[in-house]
C-alpha positions in Angstrom: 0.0 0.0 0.0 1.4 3.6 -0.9 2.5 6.0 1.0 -0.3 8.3 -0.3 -3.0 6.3 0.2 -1.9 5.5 3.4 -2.3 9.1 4.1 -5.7 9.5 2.3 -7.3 7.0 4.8 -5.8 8.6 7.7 -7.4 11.4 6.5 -10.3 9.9 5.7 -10.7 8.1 9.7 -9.6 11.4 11.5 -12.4 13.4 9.7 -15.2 10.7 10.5 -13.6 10.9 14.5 -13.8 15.0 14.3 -17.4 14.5 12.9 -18.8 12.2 15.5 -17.3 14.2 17.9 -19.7 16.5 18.3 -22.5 13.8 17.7 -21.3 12.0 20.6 -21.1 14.6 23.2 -24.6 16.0 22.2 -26.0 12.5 23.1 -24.1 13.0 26.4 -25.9 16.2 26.3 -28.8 15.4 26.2 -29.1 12.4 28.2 -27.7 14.2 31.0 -30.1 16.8 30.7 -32.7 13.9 30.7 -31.1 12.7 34.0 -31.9 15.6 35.6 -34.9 16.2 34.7 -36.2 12.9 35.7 -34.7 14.0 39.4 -36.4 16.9 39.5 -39.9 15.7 38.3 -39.0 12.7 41.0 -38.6 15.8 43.6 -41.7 17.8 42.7 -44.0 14.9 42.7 -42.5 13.9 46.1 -42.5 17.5 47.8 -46.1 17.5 46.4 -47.1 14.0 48.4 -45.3 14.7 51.5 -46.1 18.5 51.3 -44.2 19.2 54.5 -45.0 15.7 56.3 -41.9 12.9 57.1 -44.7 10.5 58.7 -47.9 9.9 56.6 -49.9 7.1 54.8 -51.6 7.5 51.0 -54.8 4.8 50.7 -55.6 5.9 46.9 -53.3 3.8 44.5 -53.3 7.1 42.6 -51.1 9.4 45.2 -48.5 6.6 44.5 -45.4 7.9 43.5 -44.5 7.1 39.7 -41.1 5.4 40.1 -42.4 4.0 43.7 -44.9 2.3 41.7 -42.7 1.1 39.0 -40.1 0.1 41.6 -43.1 -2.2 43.4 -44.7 -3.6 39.6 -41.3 -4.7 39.2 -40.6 -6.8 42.5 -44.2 -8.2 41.7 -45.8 -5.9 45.1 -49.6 -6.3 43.8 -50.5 -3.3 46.1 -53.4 -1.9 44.8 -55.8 -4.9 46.2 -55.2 -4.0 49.8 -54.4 -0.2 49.4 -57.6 1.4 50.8 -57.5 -1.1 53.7 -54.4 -1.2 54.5 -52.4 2.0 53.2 -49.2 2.8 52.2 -47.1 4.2 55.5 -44.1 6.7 54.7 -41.6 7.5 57.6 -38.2 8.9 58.4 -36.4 6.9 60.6 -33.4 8.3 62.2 -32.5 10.8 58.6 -33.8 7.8 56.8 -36.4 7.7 54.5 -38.9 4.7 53.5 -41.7 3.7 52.7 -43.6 0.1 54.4 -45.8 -1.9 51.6 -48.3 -4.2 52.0 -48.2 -6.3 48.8 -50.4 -9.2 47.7 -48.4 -12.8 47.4 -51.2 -14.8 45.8 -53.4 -16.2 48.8 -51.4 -14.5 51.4 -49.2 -11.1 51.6 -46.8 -9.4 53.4 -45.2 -5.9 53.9 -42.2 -4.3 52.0 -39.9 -2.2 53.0 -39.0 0.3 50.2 -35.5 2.5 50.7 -36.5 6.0 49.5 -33.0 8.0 50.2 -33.4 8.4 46.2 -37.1 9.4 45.6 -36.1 8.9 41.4 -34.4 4.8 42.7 -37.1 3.4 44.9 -35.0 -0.1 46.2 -36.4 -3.2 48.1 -35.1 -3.5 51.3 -34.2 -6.8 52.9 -34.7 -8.6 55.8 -32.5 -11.4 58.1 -34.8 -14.2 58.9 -34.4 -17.2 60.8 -33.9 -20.4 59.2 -33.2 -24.3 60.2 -29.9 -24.0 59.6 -29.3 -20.1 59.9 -30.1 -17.6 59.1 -31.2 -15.8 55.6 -32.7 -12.8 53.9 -35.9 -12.0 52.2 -38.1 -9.1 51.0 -41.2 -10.2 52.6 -40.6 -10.9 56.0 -44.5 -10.7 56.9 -46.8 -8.4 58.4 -44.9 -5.4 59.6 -45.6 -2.8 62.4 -43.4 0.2 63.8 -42.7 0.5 67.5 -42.0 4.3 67.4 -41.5 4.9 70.9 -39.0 2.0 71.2 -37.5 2.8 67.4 -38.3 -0.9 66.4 -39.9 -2.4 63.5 -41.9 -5.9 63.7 -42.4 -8.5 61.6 -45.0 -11.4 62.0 -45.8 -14.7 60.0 -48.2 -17.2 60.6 -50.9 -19.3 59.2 -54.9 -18.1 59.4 -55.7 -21.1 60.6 -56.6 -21.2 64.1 -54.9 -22.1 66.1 -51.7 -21.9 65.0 -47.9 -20.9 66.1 -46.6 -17.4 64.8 -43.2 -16.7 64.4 -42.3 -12.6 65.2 -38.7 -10.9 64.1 -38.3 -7.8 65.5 -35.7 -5.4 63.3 -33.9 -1.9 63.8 -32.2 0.3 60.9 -28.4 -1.0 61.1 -26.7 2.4 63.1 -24.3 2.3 60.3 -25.8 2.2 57.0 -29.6 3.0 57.6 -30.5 1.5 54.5 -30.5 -2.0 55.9 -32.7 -3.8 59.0 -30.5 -5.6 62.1 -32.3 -8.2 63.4 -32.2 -8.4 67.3 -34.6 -10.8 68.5 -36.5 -14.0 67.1 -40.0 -15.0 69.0 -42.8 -17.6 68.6 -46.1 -18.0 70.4 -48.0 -21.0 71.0 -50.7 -22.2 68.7 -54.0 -19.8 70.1 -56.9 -17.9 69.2 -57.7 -14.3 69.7 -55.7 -11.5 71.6 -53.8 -12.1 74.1 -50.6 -14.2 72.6 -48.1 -15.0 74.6 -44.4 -14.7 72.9 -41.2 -16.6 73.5 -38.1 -15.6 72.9 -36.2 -18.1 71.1 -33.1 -15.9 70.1 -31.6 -12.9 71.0 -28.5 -10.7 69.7 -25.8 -10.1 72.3 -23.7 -6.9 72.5 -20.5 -7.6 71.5 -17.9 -8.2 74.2 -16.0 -5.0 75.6 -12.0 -4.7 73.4 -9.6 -5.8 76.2 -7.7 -2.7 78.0 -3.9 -2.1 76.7 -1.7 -3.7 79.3 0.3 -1.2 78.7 
């Protein structure tokens, strides 16, 4: 191959990068500008639910957040059945912001946690269980209530039937991330009927042992 034509397609490859040059960084452009205007949409339609309020519940499937919605459709949440009875509950806990989900599982259901800290990036949260042979994780750790007063969240499964055994975890936001649940006790309750359950503990975390003082 010449030396010419060498040259030629040089020529020919720099003036194809100096033309897509500009292409390419109005594509960057523009989906940047897309980016931010999906956050701020995100931002308006949330200022407009919460107007003001960190601790509130929506029962109309239509007050849903868009992405909150998408986020739930996704994860297979079938939230609109139970909605109007039992409604969506947004809360800050400790800076951090969630939302608690009750979401048909098709004959029963159970609450999810959804981590809100990006209003545009709704995530599932999950959950340490007990199991046989450990402990696990899951998205649907049952029916969930909030213990304000002693900053706890719990989380109860069990059969209809009556009577039956239910088996109760009871969670805090990790100190450290917030955006994940500790568990720090495990309870059951002998098969009844009614009110009035008694609970066992059958687990418990322990604090960690004090760091041994320097001997020196």
């Amino acid at each position: 191959m010449s030396a010419r034509l060498i040259a030629g397609l040089i020529k020919l490859l720099l003036g194809g990068l100096l033309m897509a040059g500009p292409s390419l960084a109005s594509v960057a452009r523009g989906d940047e500008t897309s980016s931010i205007n999906a956050r701020r949409e995100a931002l308006r339609e949330w200022s407009s639910l919460a107007n003001g309020r960190t601790d509130f519940e929506i029962s109309d499937p239509a007050l849903m957040p868009r992405m909150l919605a998408l986020a739930a459709e996704q994860s297979g949440c079938k939230y609109r059945d139970d909605i109007e009875k039992l409604p969506v509950r947004f809360m800050k806990v400790a800076g951090h912001r969630l939302a608690l989900m009750f979401c048909r599982l098709s004959v029963t259901g159970s609450h999810r946690a959804f981590d809100l800290s990006d209003v545009r990036r709704p995530k599932p949260m999950e959950f340490p269980y007990v199991a046989l042979d450990g402990f696990g994780t899951t998205d649907t750790p049952g029916f969930i209530t909030w213990r304000e007063e002693a900053g706890l969240f719990q989380a109860e499964t069990g059969s209809d039937l009556c009577p039956s055994p239910h088996l109760r975890h009871v969670y805090r936001l990790d100190a450290t991330s917030r955006e994940s649940f500790v568990v720090v006790r495990v309870e059951v309750s002998a098969p009844a009927c009614g009110a009035g359950q008694e609970w066992t503990t059958i687990w418990e975390a322990k604090p960690w042992p004090a760091a041994p003082a320097d001997p020196r």
